[in-house]
C-alpha positions in Angstrom: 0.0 0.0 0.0 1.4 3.1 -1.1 1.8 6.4 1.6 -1.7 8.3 -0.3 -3.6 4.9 0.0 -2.8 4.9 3.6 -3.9 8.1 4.6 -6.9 7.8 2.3 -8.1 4.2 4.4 -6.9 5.7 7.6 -9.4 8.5 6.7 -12.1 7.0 5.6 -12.8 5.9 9.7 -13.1 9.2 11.0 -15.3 10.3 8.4 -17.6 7.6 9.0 -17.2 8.3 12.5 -18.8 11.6 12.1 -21.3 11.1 9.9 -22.6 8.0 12.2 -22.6 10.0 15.3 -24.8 12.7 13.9 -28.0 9.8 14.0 -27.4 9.3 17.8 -26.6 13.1 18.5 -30.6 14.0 16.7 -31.9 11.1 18.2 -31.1 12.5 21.6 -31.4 16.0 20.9 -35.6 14.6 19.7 -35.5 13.2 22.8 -34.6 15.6 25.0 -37.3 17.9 23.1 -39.8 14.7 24.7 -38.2 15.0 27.6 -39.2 18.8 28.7 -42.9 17.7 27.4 -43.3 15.3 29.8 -45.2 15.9 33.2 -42.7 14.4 35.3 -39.7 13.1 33.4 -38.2 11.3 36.6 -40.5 8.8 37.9 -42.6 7.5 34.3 -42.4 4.0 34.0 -41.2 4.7 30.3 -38.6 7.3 31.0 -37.4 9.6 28.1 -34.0 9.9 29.8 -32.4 6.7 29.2 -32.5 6.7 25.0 -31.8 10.3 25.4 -28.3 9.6 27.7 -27.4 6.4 26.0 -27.8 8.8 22.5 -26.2 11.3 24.1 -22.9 8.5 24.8 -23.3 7.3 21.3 -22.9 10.9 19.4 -19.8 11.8 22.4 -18.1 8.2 21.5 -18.2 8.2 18.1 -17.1 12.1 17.5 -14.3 12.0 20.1 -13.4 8.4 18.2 -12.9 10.5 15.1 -10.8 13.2 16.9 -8.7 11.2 18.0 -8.2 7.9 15.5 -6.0 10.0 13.2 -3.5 11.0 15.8 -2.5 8.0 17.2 -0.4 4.8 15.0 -2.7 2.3 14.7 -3.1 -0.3 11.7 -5.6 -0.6 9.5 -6.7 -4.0 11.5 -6.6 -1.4 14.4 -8.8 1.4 12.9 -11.4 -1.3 11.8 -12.0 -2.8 15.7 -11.8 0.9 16.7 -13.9 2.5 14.5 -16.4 -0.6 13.9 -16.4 -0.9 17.7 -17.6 2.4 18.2 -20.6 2.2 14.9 -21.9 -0.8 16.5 -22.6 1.1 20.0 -23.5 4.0 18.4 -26.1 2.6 16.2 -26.8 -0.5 18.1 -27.2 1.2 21.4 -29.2 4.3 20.2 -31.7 2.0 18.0 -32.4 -0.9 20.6 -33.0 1.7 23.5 -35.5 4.1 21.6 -37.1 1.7 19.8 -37.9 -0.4 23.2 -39.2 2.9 24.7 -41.1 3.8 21.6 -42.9 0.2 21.9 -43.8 1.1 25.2 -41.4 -0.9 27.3 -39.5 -0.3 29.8 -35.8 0.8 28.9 -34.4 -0.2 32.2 -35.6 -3.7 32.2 -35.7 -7.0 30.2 -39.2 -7.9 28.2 -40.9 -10.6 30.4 -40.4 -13.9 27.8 -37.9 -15.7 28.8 -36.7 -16.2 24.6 -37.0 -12.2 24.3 -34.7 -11.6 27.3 -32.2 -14.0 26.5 -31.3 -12.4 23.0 -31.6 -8.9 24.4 -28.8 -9.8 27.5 -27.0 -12.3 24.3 -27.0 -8.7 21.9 -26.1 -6.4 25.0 -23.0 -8.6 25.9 -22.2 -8.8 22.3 -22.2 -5.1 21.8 -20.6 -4.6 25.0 -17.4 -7.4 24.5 -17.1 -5.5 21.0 -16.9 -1.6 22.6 -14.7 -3.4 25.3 -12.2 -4.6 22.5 -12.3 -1.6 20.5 -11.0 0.5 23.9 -8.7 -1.9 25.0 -7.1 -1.6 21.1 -7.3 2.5 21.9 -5.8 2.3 24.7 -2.5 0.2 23.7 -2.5 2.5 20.1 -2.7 5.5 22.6 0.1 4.6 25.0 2.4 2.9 21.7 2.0 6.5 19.6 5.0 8.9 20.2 4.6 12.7 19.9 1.1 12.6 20.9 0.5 16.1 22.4 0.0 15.6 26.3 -3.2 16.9 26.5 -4.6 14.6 23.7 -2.6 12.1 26.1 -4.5 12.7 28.8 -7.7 12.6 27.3 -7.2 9.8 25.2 -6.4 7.4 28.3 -8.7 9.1 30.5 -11.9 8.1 28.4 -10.4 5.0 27.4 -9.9 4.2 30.7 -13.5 5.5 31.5 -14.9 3.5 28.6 -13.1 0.1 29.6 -14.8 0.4 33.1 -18.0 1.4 31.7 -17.8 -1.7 29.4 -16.1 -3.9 32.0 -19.5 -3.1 34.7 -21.8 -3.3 31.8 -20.9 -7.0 30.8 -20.8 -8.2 34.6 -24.5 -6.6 35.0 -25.3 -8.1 31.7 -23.8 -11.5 32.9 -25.3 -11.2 36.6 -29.0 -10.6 35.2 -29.1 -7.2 35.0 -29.3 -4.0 37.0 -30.8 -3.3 40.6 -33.7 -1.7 40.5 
């Protein structure tokens, strides 16, 4: 591959990085318009606020993803477990959650057949090992680049870090049954 066809695959992630986090980033800011037209937006059984937070992640994720992913060295195997990683939160995340609360069900809880909760906790730990992958590969491209500025640094292995945990608590809920109520 020659030095133009790198940078023109090692570019193609961020853009699609940007252009996916726009859907979650409308989808939460539609939510949030719900959100202030509801009575009282903190005890409904079908609460706006989860699709528009987990939107909310999806849109921050995928944009800072695209900051960053052309700064640090990675390989194109690399960029593909980053950046596909972060789509399939983003899209997977955003879509499952509104379209649950748009069905009238409850966001914070499985669906009461046993076959429907089994491949909703199967797809969340799916999605989940994938995102946790994709910041573990961040985190080892961050800490390998040289000449990163500090700052960038920082940031970079701060979220990562952030996101591992965030991953890392997710898939033991997931795996344990789900949250407390």
């Amino acid at each position: 591959m020659t030095g133009d066809e790198h940078v023109a695959s090692a570019s193609r992630w961020p853009a699609l990085l940007w252009a996916t986090g726009a859907v979650p980033l409308v989808a939460a800011a539609l939510h949030a318009v719900v959100l202030t037209g509801v009575a009282d937006p903190w005890v409904e059984a079908l609460s706006v606020r989860r699709p528009t937070a987990q939107a909310g992640t999806g849109w921050l994720l995928a944009w800072a993803t695209a900051l960053l992913l052309p700064r640090v060295c990675t390989r194109a195997w690399e960029r593909h477990v980053i950046g596909g990683g972060v789509v399939l939160f983003a899209v997977v995340e955003t879509t499952v959650t509104g379209l649950r609360l748009w069905r009238g069900l409850p966001t914070r809880t499985y669906l009461d057949r046993p076959p429907d909760e089994a491949l909703l906790q199967a797809g969340a730990i799916g999605v989940g090992a994938v995102l946790l992958m994709s910041g573990i590969v961040l985190l080892v491209a961050t800490v390998r680049t040289r000449g990163l500025p500090l700052g960038a640094r920082a940031g970079a292995l701060a979220g990562a870090g952030l996101l591992l945990a965030g991953c890392a608590l997710g898939l033991l809920t997931m795996a344990t049954g789900g949250a407390p109520s």
